[in-house]
C-alpha positions in Angstrom: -50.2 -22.4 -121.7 -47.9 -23.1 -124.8 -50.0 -20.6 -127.2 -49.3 -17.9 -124.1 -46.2 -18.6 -124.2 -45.8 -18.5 -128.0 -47.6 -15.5 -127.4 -45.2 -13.4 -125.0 -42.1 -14.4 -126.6 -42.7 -13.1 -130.0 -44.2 -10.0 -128.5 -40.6 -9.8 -126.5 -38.7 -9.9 -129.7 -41.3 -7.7 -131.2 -40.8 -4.7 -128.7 -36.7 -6.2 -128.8 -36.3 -5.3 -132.1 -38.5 -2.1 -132.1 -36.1 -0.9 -129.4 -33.1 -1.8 -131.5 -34.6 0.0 -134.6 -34.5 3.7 -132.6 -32.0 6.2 -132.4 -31.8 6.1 -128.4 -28.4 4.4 -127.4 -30.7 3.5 -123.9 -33.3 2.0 -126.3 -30.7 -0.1 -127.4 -30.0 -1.2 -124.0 -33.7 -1.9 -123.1 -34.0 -3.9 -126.7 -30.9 -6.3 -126.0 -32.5 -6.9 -122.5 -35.3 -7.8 -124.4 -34.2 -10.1 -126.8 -32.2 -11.9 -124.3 -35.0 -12.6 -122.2 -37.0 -13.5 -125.3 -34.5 -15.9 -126.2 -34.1 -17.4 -122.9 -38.0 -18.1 -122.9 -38.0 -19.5 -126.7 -35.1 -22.1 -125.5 -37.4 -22.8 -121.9 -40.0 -23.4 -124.0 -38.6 -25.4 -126.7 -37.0 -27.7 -123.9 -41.1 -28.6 -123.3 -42.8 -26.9 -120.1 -43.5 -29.7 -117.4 -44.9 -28.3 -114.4 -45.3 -29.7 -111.0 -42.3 -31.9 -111.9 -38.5 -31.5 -110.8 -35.8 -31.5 -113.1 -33.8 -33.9 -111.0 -34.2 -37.1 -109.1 -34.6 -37.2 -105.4 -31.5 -38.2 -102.9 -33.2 -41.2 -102.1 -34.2 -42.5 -105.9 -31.3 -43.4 -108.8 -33.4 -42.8 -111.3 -35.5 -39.4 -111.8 -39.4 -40.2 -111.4 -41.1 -40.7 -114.8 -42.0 -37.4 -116.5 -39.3 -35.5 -115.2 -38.3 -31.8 -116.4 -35.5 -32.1 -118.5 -32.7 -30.2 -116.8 -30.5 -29.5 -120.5 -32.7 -26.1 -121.3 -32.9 -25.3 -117.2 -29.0 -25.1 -117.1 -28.4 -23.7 -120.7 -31.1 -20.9 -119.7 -29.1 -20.3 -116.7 -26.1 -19.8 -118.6 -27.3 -17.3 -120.7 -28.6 -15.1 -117.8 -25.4 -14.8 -116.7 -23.7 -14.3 -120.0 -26.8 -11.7 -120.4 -26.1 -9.5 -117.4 -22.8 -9.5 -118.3 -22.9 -8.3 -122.0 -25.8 -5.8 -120.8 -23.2 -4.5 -117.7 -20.4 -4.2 -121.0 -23.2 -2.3 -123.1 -24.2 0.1 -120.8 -20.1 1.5 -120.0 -20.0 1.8 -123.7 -22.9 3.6 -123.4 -21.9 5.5 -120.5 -18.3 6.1 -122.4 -20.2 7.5 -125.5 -22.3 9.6 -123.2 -19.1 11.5 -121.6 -17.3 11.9 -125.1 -20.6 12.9 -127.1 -23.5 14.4 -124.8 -25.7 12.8 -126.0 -27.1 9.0 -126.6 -28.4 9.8 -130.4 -27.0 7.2 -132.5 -26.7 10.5 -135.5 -25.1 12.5 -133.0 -22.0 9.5 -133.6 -21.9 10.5 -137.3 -20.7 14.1 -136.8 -18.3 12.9 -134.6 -16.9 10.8 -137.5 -16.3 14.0 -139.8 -14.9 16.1 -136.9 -11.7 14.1 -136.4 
């Protein structure tokens, strides 16, 4: 499961950074979506993948059973989704903003707009 894993996050930040590479402003979008879910993955899976185990103790236990999830990348994951929705909320109105003043999402069509004013 760890070599899948491996697998589907560096093909995440492959696709990520081929989005990131192309002229669309949307592809840019779609390739800081899929970075951050990339990353989110690389830090779950770095925190070690227990399945079939909780992350925190019972009510009735003190102590968590032996073997138990580590909550640290659970909770830092979680903060980084919502950070993610938000900086991918901000990117798209600057992309919706560039739209309305350019017509167009080509990243070149940015440069004539540069030599206009």
């Amino acid at each position: 499961m760890d070599l899948l894993i491996s697998i589907l996050i560096g093909a995440l930040f492959a696709a990520g950074i081929f989005c990131l590479l192309r002229r669309s402003l949307m592809k840019l979008i779609i390739g800081i979506i899929l970075l951050s879910q990339a990353a989110n993955l690389l830090v779950f899976a770095a925190g070690g993948l227990t399945p079939d185990r909780p992350a925190f103790a019972l009510s009735e236990t003190e102590l968590p059973p032996a073997g138990y999830a580590d909550p640290l990348p659970q909770a830092l994951v979680l903060t980084a989704i919502v950070i993610g929705f938000g900086l991918v909320v901000f990117a798209i109105s600057l992309l919706l903003k560039a739209y309305r003043a350019v017509g167009s999402d080509d990243v070149n069509a940015f440069n004539e707009t540069d030599r206009i004013s």
